[in-house]
C-alpha positions as CSV (number, residue, x, y, z in Angstrom):
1,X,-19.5,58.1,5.8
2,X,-19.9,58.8,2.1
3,X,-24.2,57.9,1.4
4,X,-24.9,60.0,4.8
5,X,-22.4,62.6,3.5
6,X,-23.9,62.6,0.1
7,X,-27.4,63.4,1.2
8,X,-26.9,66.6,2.0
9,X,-29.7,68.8,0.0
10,X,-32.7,69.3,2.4
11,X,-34.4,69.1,-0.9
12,X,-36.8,66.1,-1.5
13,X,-34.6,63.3,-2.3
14,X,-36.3,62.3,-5.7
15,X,-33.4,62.5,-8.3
16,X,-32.2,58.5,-8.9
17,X,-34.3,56.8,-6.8
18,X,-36.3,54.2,-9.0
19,X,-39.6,53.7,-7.9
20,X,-43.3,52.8,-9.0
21,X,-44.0,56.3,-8.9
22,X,-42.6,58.7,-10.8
23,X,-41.0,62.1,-10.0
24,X,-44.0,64.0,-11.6
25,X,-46.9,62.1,-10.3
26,X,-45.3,63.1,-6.3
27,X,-44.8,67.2,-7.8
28,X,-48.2,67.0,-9.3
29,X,-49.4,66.1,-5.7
30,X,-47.2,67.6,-3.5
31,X,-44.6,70.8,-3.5
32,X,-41.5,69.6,-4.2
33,X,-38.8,71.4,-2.6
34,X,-36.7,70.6,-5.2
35,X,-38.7,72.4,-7.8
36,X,-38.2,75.8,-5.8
37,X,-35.7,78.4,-4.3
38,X,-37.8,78.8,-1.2
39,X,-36.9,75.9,1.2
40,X,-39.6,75.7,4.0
41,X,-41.0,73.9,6.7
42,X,-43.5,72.3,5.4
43,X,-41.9,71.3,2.1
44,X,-38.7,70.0,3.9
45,X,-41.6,67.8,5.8
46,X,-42.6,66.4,2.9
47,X,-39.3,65.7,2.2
48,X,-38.3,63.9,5.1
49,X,-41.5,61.8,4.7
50,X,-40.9,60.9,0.8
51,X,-37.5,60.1,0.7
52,X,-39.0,57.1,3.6
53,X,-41.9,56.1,1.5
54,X,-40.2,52.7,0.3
55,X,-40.1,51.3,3.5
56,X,-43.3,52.8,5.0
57,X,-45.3,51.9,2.0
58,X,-45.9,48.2,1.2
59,X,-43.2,48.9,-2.0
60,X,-41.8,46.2,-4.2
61,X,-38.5,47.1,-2.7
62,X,-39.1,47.0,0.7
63,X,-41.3,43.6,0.6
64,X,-38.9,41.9,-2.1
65,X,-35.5,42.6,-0.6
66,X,-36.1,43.6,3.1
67,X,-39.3,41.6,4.8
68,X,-39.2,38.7,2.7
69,X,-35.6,38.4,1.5
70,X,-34.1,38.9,4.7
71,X,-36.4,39.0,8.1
72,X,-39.7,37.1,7.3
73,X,-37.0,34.3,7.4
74,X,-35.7,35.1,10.9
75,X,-39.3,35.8,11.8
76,X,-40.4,32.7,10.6
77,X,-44.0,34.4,9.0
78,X,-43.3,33.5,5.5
79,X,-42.4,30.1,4.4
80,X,-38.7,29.1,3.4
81,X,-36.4,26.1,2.3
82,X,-34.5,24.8,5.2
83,X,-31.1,25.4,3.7
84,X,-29.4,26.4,0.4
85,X,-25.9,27.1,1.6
86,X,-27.3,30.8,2.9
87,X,-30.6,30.0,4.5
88,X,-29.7,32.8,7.5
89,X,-27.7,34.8,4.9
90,X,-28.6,38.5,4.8
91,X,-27.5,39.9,1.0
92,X,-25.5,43.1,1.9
93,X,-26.6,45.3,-0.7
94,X,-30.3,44.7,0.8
95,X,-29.6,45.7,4.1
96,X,-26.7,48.4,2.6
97,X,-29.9,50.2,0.8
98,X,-31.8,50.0,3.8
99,X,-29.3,51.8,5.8
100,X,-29.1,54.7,3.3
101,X,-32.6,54.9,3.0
102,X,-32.6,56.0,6.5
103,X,-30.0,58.0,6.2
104,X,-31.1,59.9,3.3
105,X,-34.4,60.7,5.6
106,X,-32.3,62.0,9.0
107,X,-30.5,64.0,6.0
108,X,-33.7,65.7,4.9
109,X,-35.1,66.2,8.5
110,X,-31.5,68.0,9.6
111,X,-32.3,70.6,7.2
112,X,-35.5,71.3,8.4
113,X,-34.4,71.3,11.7
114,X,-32.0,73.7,11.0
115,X,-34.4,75.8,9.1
116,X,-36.5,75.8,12.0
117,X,-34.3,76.6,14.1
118,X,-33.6,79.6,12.5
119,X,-36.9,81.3,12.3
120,X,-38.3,84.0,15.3
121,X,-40.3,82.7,17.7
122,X,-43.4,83.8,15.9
123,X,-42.4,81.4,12.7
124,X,-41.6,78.8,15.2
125,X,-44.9,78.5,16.4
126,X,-46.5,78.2,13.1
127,X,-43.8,75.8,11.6
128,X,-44.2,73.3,15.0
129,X,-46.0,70.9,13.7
130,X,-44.1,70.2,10.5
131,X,-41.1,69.7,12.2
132,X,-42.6,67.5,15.0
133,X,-44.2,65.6,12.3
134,X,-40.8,64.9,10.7
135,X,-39.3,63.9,13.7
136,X,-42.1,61.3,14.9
137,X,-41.4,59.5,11.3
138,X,-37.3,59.9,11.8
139,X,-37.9,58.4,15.2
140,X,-40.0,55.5,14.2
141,X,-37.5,54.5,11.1
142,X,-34.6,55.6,14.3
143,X,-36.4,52.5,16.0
144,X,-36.1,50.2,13.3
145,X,-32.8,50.5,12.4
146,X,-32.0,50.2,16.3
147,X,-34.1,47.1,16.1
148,X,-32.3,45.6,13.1
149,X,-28.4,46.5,13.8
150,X,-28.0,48.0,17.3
151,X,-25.8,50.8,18.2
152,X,-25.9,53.2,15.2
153,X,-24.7,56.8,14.3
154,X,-27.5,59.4,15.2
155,X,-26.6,62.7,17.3
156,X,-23.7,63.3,15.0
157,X,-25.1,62.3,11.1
158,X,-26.4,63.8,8.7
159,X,-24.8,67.2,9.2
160,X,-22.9,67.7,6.2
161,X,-25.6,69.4,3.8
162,X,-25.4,72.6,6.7
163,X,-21.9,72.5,7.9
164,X,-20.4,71.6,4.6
165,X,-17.3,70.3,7.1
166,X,-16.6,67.2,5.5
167,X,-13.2,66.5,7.4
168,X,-15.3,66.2,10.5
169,X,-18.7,64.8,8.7
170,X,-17.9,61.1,9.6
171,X,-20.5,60.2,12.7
172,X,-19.3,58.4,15.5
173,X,-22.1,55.2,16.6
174,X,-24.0,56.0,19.4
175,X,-25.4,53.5,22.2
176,X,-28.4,51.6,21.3
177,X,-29.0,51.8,25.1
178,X,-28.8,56.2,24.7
179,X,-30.9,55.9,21.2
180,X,-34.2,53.8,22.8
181,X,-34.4,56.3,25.8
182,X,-33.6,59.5,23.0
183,X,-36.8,57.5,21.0
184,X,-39.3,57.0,24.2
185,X,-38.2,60.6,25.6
186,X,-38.7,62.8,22.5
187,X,-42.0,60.9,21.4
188,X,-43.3,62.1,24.6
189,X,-42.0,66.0,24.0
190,X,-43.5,65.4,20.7
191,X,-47.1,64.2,21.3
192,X,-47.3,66.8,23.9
193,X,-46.4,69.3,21.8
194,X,-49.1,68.2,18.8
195,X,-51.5,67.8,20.9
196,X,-51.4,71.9,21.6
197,X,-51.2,72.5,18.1
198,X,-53.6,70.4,17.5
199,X,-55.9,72.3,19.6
200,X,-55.0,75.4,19.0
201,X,-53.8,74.8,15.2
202,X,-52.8,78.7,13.4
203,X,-54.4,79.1,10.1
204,X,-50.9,78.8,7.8
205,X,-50.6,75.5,9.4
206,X,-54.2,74.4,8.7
207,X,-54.2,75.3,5.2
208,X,-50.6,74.1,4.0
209,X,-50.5,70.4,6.7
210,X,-53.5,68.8,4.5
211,X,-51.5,69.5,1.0
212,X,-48.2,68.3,2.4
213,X,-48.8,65.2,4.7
214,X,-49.6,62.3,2.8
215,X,-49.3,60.3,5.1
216,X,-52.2,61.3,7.6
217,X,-53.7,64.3,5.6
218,X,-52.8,67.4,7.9
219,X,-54.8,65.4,10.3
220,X,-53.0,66.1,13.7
221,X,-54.7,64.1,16.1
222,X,-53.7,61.2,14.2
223,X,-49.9,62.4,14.4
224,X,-50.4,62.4,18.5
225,X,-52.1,58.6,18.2
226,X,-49.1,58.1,16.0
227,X,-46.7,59.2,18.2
228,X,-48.0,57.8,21.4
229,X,-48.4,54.1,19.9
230,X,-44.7,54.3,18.6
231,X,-43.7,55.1,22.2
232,X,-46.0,52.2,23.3
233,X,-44.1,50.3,21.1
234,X,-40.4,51.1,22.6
235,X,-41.3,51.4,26.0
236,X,-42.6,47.9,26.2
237,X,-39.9,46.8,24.1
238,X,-37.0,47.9,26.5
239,X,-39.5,46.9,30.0
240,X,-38.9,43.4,30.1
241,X,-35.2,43.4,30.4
242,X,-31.6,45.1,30.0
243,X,-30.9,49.3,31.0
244,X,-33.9,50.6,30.2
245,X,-36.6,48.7,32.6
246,X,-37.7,51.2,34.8
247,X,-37.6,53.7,32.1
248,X,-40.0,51.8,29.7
249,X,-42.5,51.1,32.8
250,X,-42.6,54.6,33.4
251,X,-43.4,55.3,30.1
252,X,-46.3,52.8,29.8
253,X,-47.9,54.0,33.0
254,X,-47.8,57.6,31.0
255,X,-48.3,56.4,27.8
256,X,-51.6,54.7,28.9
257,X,-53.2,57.4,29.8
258,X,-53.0,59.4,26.7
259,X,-54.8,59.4,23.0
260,X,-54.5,55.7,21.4
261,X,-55.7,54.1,18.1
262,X,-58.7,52.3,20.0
263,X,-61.0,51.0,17.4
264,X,-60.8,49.8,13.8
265,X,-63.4,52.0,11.8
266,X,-62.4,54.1,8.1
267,X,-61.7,57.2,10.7
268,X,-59.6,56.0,13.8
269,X,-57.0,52.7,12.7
270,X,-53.6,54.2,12.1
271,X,-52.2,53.0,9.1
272,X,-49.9,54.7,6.2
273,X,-52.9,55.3,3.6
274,X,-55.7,54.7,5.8
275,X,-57.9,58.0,5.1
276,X,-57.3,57.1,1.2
277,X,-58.1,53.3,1.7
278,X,-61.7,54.0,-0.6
279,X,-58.8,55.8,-3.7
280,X,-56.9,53.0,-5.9
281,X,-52.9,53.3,-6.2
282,X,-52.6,54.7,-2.7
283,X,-52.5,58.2,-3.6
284,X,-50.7,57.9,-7.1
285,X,-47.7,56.2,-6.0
286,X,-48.7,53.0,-7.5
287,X,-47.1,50.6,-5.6
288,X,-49.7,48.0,-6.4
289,X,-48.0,47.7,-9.2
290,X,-45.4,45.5,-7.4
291,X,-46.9,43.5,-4.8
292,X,-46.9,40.2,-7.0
293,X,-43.5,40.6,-7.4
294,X,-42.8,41.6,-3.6
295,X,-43.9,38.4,-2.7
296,X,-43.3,36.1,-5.9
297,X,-40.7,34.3,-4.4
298,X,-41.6,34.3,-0.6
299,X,-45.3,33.7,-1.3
300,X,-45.6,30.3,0.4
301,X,-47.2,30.2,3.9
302,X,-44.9,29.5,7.3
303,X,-46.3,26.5,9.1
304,X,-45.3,28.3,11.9
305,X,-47.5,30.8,11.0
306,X,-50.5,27.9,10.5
307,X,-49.9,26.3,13.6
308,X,-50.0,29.7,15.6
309,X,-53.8,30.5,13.7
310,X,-54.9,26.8,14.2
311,X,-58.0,25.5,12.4
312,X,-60.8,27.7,14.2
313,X,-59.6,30.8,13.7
314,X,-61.2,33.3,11.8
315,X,-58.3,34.5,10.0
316,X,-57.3,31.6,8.3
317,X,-59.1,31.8,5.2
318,X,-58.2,35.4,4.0
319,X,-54.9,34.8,4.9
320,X,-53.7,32.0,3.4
321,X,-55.1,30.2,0.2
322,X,-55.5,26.0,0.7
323,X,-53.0,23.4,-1.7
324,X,-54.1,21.4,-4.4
325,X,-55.6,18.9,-1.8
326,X,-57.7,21.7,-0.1
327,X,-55.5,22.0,3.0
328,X,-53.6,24.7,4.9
329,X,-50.0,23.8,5.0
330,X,-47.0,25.6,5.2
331,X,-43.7,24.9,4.8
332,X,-42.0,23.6,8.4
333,X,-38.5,23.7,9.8
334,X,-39.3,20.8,12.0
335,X,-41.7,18.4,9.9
336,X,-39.6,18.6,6.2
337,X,-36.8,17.4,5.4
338,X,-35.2,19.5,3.4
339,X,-35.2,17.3,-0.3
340,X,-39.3,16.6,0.8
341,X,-39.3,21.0,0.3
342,X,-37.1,20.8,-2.7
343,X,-39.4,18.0,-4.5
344,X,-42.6,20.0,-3.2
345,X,-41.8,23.3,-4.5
346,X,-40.5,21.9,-7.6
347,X,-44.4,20.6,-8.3
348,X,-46.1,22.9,-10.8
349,X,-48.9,25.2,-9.6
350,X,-52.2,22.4,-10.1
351,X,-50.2,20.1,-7.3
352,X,-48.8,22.8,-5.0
353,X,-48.3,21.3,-1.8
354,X,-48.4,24.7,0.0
355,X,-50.6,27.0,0.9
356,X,-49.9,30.2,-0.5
357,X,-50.5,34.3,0.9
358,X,-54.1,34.9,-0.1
359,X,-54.3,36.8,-3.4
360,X,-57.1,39.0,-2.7
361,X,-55.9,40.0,0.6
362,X,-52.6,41.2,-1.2
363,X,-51.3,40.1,-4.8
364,X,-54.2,41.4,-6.6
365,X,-55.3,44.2,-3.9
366,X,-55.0,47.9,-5.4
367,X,-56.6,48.8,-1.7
368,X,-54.2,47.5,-0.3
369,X,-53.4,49.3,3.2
370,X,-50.0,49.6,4.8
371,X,-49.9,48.5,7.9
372,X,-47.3,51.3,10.7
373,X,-49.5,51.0,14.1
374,X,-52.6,49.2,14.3
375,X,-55.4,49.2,16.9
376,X,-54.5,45.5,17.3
377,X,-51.0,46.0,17.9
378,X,-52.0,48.4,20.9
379,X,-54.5,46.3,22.3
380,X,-51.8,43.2,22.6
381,X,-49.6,46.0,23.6
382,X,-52.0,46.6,26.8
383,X,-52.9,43.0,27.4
384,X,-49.1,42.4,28.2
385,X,-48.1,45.2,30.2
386,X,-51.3,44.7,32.4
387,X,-50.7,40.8,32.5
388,X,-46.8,41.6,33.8
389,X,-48.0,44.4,36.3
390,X,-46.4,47.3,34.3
391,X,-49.6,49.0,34.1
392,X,-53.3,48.8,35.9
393,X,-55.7,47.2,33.4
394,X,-57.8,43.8,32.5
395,X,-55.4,41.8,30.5
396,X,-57.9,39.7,29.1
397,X,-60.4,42.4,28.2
398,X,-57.4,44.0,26.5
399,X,-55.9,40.4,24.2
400,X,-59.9,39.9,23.4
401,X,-60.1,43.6,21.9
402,X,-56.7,42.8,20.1
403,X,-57.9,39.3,18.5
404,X,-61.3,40.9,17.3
405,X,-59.6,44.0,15.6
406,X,-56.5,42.0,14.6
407,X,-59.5,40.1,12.7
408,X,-60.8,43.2,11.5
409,X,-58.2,44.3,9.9
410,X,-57.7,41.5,7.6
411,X,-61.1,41.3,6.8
412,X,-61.5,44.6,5.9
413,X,-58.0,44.1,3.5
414,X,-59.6,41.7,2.0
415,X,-63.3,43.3,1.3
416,X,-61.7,46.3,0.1
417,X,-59.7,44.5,-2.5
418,X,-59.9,46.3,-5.8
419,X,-60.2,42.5,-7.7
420,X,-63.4,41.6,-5.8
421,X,-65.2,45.6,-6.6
422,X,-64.5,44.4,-10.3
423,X,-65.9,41.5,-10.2
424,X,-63.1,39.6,-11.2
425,X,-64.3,35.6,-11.7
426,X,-62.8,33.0,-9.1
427,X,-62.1,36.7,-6.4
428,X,-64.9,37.1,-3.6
429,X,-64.5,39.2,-0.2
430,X,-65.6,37.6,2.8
431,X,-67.5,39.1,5.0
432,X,-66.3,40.0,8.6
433,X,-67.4,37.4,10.8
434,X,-69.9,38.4,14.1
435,X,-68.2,40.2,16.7
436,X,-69.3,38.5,19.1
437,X,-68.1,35.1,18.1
438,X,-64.6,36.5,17.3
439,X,-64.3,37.8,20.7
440,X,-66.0,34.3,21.9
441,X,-63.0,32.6,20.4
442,X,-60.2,34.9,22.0
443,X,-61.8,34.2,24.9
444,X,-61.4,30.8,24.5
445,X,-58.2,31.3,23.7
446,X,-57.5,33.2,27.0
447,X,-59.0,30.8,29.1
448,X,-57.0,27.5,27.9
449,X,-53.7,29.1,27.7
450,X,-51.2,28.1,30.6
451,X,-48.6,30.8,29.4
452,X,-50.5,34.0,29.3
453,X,-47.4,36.2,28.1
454,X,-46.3,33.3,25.5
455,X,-50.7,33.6,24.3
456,X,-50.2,37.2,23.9
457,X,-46.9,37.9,22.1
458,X,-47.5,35.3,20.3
459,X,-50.9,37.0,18.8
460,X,-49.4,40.2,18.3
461,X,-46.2,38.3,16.1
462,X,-49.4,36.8,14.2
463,X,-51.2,39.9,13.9
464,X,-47.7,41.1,12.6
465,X,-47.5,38.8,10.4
466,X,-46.4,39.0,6.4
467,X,-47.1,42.6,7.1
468,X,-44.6,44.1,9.6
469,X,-41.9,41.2,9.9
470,X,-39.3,43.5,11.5
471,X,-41.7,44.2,14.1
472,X,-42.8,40.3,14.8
473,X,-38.7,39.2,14.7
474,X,-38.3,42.1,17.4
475,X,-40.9,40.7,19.4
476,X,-39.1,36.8,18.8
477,X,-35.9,38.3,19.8
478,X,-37.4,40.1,22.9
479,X,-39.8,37.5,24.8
480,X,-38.7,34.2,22.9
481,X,-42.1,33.8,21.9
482,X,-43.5,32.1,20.2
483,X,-42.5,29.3,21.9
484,X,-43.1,26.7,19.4
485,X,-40.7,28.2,16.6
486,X,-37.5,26.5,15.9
487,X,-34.4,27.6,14.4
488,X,-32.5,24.7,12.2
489,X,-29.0,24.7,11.7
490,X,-27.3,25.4,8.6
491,X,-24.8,23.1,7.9
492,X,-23.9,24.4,4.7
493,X,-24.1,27.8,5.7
494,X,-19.9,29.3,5.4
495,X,-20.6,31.9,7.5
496,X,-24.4,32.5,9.6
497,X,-25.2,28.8,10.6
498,X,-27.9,29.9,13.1
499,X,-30.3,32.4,13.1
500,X,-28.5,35.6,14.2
501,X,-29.7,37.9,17.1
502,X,-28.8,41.3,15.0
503,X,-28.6,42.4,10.9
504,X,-24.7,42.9,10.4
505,X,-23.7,46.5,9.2
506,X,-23.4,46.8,6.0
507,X,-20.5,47.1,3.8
508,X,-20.9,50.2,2.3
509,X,-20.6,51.6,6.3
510,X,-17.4,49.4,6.6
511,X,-16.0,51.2,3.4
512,X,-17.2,54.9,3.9
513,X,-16.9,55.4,8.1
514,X,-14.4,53.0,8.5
515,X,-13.1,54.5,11.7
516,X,-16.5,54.7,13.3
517,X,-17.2,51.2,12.2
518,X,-14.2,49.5,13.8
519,X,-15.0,50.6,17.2
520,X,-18.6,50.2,16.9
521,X,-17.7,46.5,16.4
522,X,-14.8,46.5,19.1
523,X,-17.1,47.8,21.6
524,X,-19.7,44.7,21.0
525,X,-15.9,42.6,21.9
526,X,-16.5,40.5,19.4
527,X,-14.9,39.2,15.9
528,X,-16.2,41.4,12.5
529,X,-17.9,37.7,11.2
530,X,-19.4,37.0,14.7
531,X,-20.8,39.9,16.4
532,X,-23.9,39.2,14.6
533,X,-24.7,36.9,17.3
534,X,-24.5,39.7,20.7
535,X,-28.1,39.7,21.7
536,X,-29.4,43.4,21.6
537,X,-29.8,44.7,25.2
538,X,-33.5,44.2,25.3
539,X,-33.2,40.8,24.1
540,X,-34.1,37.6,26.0
């Protein structure tokens, strides 16, 4: 495989990547390993954790080519024309640069595992944490790329910078099915294990963790919330159906129990940024710079999206701006034809038919946070596995917690928009509404809903959102909620006429591990053009 053979320095990967933020605003910041003969632990953490930035960050890249380009669509949380001859089309150099991405970080973190693995015991126990930091980000991106393709190559990449074997450096796929359990197993090992540096934290670590984690600040107990809330993730993920049931139940039942994001104050939310959120340009990377354009031609609301939120609920208005006429309306894939879309998006900007993403909650928002776990996501997380018996709990208590900091959150985006503390004319924050009638609402909610699962998945897809659309098309793919989306037929479409159930690999894998690829593909028993359409095994 030639881009995971090529990544072979365990050396932060900042020579020709083009980005918002230049190579000296990250050195001024942050050791570069590059910049030094002394490769270490901590500075082949930061590593590992840079060379993922793009798609951990809300980047121009990320939001332009990956969550709008390609799975907002299959999401359905961002608006989109019914068909243009590609309308379930994935551009394969999009999802070819998200594959490398990851790659180039599992490249960086196999150099500092073998660095670690090197040192006495002694070193090991001071080095611990930056490892296990690594590896709680290389599992989470793991995840998503598990989420997105399927089987992928893991045990065997990304070897080539340490063995310098390159006969033998092409990695073999392994089972999506192995990969989940690897994720939900390790992210156990690993929380356990921060949790007793955390509380028993030697001094090198304390003083060097802060400088090099930009991410969470050195702050370790965040790391274990981190950690835990990804493995809540998976293991509820994998409990509903397919091999891994009874492994994902087990999880939750353990996974409940420990540390959690559990409230939604400037000290305890997990998000990428979050202890900076009060600092413009999210710590000098600048991607603010880019958000207009990230969403400049995906910016129109999903009535799907609309109908979900409905008139009464908080949300709505820091969310989405109104039309011309005043109204919320997004565009549909059942109530549009599709030359009604092509006339309304045609209209210039004083007649706009559609409601758009609200600009202070995003386009103009220097503040703006990026979203990995939230407390909301946990909460919804909680309501379902105590609604489907996985776990002992109140299910309602849990979906009204989720609604009220789901709301929270995007209040909070929106008063801590850099536009509105400048007083910009025409940009105003809204102020959070009273808890008490947000939670009065999701109660309401609770109580009229037939479906109770359908209510909850389909809160946590919202609560995903524009945000984390990889994470709301898992949860479409997984439970079929919500129920009221539909998925229109491309007629004009050559090759994807329906939605697919998985991202195709890319061709830059076909090229480079050709081998590897081919029987990945043979195994799924399925044509090269088709296999997009096997259901991953957690899949409904």
């Amino acid at each position: 495989m030639k881009n995971i053979k090529s990544l072979i320095a365990g050396l932060c990967g900042v020579v020709a990547l083009t980005t918002a933020c230049s190579d000296s605003d990250y050195t001024e910041k942050y050791d570069n390993p590059s910049q030094t003969t002394k490769v270490t632990c901590d500075r082949l953490m930061t590593g590992t954790l840079y060379y993922g930035r793009e798609y951990t960050f809300n980047s121009y890249w990320r939001m332009y080519t990956w969550d709008n380009g390609i799975i907002g669509k299959y999401a359905q949380t961002i608006g989109f024309t019914l068909a243009n001859n590609s309308m379930w089309s994935a551009q394969d150099s999009y999802v070819g640069n998200r594959w490398e991405n990851f790659y180039g970080i599992l490249a960086q973190f196999r150099v500092l595992e073998n660095t670690y693995n090197s040192l006495d015991d002694d070193q090991k126990k001071v080095n611990l944490a930056y490892r296990d930091i690594a590896e709680v980000f290389v599992l989470d991106h793991l995840a998503q790329l598990l989420d997105a393709f399927g089987s992928v190559p893991f045990t065997k990449a990304g070897y080539l910078g340490i063995t310098g074997d390159v006969v033998n450096s092409y990695p073999s796929y392994d089972s999506d099915v192995d990969l989940y359990k690897h994720v939900i197993d390790r992210l156990g090992v690993l929380s356990n294990e921060l949790s007793q540096v955390a509380a028993n934290t030697p001094t090198v670590v304390a003083s060097a963790l802060p400088q090099q984690d930009f991410i969470n600040k050195g702050e370790l107990d965040r790391w274990v919330k981190y950690a835990n809330a990804l493995r809540l993730r998976a293991a509820v993920r994998v409990a509903s159906q397919g091999d891994l049931v009874e492994t994902g139940k087990t999880a939750i039942k353990e996974v409940l129990g420990k540390a959690l994001p559990a409230s939604c104050d400037a000290t305890t939310d997990w998000v990428a940024g979050e202890n900076i959120v009060a600092i413009p340009d999210l710590d000098g990377f600048n991607y603010y710079q880019n958000f207009r354009d990230g969403y400049k031609d995906h910016s129109r609301a999903s009535q799907a999206m609309l109908d979900v939120l409905g008139a009464e609920d908080p949300r709505l208005p820091v969310m989405y701006s109104t039309n011309a006429a005043g109204e919320f309306k997004g565009l549909s894939t059942t109530k549009e034809t599709l030359g009604e879309q092509e006339t309304n998006v045609s209209l210039p900007e004083a007649q706009r038919v559609y409601s758009r993403i609200d600009s202070t909650l995003f386009y103009e928002n220097k503040n703006m946070l990026s979203p990995i776990v939230t407390v909301a996501e946990v909460d919804f997380l909680r309501a379902e596995a105590y609604q489907r018996g996985w776990a002992t709990g109140d299910a309602k208590a849990a979906f009204v917690d989720g609604v009220w900091h789901s709301t929270q959150f995007y209040f909070t985006q929106n008063m801590n928009s850099e536009i509105v503390s400048a007083g910009v004319p025409g940009y105003h924050a809204s102020a959070v509404p009273a808890e008490a009638d947000v939670r009065a609402y999701a109660e309401r909610l609770w109580d009229a809903a037939n479906d109770k699962a359908d209510l909850i998945v389909s809160q946590k897809w919202l609560n995903f959102g524009f945000f984390q659309p990889s994470q709301a098309w898992a949860e479409v793919r997984r439970t079929g909620y919500p129920s009221i989306l539909y998925f229109p037929k491309d007629e004009t479409a050559q090759l994807f006429k329906t939605v697919p159930a998985r991202v195709r690999y890319p061709s830059v894998e076909q090229n480079n591990n050709a081998a590897n690829y081919d029987a990945a593909v043979e195994a799924l028993g399925n044509h090269p053009d088709s296999y997009a359409y096997i259901k991953l095994f957690w899949a409904k």
